[in-house]
C-alpha positions as CSV (number, residue, x, y, z in Angstrom):
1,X,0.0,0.0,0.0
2,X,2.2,3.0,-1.5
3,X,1.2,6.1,0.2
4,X,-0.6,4.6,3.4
5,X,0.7,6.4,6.4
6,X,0.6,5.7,10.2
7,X,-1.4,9.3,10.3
8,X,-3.7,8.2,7.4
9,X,-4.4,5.5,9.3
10,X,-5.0,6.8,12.8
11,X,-7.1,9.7,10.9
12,X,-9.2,6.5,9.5
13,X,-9.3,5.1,12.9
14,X,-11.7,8.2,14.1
15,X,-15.5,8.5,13.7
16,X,-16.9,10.5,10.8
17,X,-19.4,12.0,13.5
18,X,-17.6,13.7,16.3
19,X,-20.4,12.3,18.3
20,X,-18.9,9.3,19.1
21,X,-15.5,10.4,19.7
22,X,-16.6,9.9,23.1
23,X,-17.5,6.1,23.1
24,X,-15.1,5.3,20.5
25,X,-12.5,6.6,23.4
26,X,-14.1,5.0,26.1
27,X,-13.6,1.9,24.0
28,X,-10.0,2.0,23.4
29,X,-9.6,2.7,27.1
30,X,-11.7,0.3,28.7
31,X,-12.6,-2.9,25.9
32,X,-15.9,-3.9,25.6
33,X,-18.4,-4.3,28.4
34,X,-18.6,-7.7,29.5
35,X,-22.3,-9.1,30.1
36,X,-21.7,-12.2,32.1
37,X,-22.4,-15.7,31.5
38,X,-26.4,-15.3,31.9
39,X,-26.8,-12.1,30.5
40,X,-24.7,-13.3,27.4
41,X,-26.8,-16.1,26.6
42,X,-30.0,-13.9,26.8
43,X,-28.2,-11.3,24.2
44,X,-27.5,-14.5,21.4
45,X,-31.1,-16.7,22.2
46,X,-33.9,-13.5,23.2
47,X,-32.6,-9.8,23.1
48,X,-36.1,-8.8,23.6
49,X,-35.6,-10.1,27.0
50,X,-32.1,-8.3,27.5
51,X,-34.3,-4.9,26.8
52,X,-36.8,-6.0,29.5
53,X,-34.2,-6.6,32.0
54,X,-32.9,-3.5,31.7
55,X,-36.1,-1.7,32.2
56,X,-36.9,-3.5,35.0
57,X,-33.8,-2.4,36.7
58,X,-34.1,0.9,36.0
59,X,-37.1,1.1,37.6
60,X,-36.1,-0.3,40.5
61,X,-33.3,2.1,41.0
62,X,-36.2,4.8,40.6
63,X,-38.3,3.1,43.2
64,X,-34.9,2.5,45.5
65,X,-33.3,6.6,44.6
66,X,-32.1,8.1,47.9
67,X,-32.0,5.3,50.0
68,X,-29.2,4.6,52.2
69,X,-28.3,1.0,52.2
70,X,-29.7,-2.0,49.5
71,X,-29.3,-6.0,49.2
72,X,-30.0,-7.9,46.4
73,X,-30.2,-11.4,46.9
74,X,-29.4,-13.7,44.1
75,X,-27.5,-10.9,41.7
76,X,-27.0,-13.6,38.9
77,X,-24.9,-11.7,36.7
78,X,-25.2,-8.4,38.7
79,X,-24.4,-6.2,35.3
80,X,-27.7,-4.5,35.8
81,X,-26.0,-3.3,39.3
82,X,-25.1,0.5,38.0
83,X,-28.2,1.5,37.3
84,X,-29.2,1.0,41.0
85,X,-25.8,1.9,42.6
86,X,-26.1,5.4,40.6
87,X,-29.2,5.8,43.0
88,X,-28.6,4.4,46.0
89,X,-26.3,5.0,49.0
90,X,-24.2,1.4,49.8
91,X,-25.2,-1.4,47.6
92,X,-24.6,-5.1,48.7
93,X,-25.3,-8.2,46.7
94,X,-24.9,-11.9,47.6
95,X,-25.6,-15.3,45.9
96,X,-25.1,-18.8,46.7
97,X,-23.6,-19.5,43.0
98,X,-20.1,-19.4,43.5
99,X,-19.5,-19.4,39.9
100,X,-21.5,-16.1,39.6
101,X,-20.3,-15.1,42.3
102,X,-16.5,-15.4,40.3
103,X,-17.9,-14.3,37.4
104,X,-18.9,-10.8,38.9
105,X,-15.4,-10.5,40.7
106,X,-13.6,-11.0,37.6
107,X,-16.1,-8.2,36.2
108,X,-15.2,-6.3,39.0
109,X,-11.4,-6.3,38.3
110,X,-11.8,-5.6,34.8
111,X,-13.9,-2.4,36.0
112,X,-17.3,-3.5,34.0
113,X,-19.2,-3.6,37.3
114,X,-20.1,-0.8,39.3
115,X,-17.3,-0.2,42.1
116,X,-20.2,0.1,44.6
117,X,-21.0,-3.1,44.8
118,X,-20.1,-4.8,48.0
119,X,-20.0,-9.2,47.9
């Protein structure tokens, strides 16, 4: 490729829209967000169902906004945690999966779950 240039390139490597500069960044920083095991399998077999989810969650972080302590018992993949930790004082989760439960620390490490979240 005669002419092709390291800045050609990393000019072709932005977005036309300057819109998502932004995620694009965010991207390159952080990798792609990790669903989890369960929520993974819902996005391939019934993405309607992924959607639903994540209504549901946000309206229980509306119903929970303000208050000072929440538990969720049996998190499964706990990736729907930030929408309630962005609402709620201390958030705690447990499970009896220990699987999950290593699923969601490696999460955790990686940054994809909300740093809130007490196990």
């Amino acid at each position: 490729m005669q002419g092709f240039t390291k800045d050609l390139y990393v000019h072709a490597m932005k977005p036309h829209e300057n819109q998502y500069a932004d995620h694009f960044g965010d991207y390159d920083n952080m990798g792609p967000a990790f669903l989890g095991p369960m929520l993974s399998d819902t996005w391939r077999n019934d993405p309607k169902k992924l959607g639903i989810k994540l209504s549901r969650y946000e309206t229980v972080s509306k119903l929970l906004s303000g208050k000072k302590k929440v538990l969720e018992i049996d998190y499964g993949d706990n990736w729907t945690s930030k929408l309630v930790c962005r609402e709620v004082g201390d958030y705690y989760a447990i499970d009896v999966d220990i699987l999950l439960k290593f699923h969601v620390e490696q999460a955790l490490k990686r940054g994809q779950n909300s740093r809130d979240l007490q196990l």
